[in-house]
Residue, then its C-alpha position, 0 to 999 in steps of 0.5 A: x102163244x095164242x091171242x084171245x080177242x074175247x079175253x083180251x075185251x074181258x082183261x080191258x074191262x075188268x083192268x079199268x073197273x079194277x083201277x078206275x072204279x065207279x068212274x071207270x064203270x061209267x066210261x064204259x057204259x058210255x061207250x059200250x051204248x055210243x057202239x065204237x069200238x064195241x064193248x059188251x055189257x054182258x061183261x061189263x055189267x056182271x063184273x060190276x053185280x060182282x065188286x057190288x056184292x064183294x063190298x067194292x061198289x055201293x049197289x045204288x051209285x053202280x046201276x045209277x052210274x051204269x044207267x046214266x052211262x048208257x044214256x049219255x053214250x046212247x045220246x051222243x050216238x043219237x047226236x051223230x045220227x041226226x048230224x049227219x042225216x043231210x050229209x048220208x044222202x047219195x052215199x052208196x054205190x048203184x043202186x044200193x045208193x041212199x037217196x032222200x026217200x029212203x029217209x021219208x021211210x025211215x022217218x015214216x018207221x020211226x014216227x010210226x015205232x019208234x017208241x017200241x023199236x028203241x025201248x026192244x032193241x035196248x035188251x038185244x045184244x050189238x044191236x043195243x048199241x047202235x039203235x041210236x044211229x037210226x033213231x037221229x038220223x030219223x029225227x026220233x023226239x028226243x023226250x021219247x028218245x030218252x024215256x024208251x032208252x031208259x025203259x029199255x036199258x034199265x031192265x037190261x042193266x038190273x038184271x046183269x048187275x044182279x046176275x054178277x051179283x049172284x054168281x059172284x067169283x063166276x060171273x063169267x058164267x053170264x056171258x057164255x049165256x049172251x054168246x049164242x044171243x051175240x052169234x045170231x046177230x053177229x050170224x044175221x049182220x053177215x047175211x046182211x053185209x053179204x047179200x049188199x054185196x052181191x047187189x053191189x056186184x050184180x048177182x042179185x037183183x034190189x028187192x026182197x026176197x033175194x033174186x038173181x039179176x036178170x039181164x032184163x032187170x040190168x037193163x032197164x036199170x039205167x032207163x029207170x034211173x034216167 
């Protein structure tokens, strides 16, 4: 017997907005939006286009409730983020350690595009759901917060919504389009884990772009942080 993850995702999604209806499409958005666990609205939202045009959901409270759900769940994360900002300082191993000038950063990005960065990372897939995080721990407004959430996702949302709509009984169709989009960022979140972790072991030097450690840079380390 073989076990499909992806499919297991899709039998949950469609399983709780089967039995669960409008209510259960909300949940879902406020999760998918908060990123934990990990669900996609390239399923969830094609799905719900498709109860719309097979008479199960009213159009108008589905993108209300889809919206609405993606911000509530975008909120929480963004609570969290700004929660923790003094509790993530020093988290790190070397110097790969997070320190409270990489805030001053952060917060510097995010005063400066924050607007733009939100409102773009709302229409990319995975990243979508986790944009919140940083946006708090920056301090990001929060009236900017949720006007560039909203001028972000509801596009996102509308369009999804009227895709399952077309496709109706194939709505599935929509998400092998979001695959290759969801592989990139799945392919560029390894390149990223994998090149901290050759930080973290000392093969490669802090900094961009990528550069061995030299014994010279290994070195003088420990007299910079000193």
């Amino acid at each position: 017997m073989s076990f499909s993850l992806v499919g297991s995702v899709i039998d949950l999604i469609v399983t709780v907005l089967s039995v669960l209806g409008l209510g259960g499409l909300f949940a879902l958005m406020v999760v998918e939006s908060f990123g934990i666990p990990p669900l996609p609205s390239e399923v969830i939202l094609p799905f719900a286009g498709f109860l719309v045009a097979s008479g199960t959901f009213p159009l108008l409270p589905t993108i209300v409730l889809a919206i609405g759900g993606a911000l509530v769940g975008s909120l929480v994360a963004y609570a969290v983020g700004r929660w923790w900002r003094h509790r993530i300082t020093g988290i790190g191993v070397g110097s790969l350690r997070l320190e409270p000038r990489h805030l001053e950063r952060m917060d510097r990005y995010f005063a400066e595009k924050g607007e733009v960065t939100v409102a773009v990372a709302r229409v990319i897939p995975v990243v979508r759901a986790y944009i919140s995080y940083p946006a708090g721990t920056a301090r990001m407004p929060l009236p900017k917060f949720v006007a560039f959430t909203l001028l972000g996702s509801t596009p996102f949302v509308l369009a999804l919504v009227y895709a399952g709509m077309l496709l109706r009984a194939d709505w599935t169709a929509v998400t092998s389009d979001f695959q290759y989009l969801d592989y990139a960022v799945f392919a560029l979140l390894a390149i990223v884990v994998v090149y901290v972790i050759l930080q973290v072991a000392g093969v490669l030097a802090p900094g961009w772009p990528p550069r061995r450690l030299r014994r010279t840079d290994a070195a003088s380390a420990p007299a910079k942080s000193g």
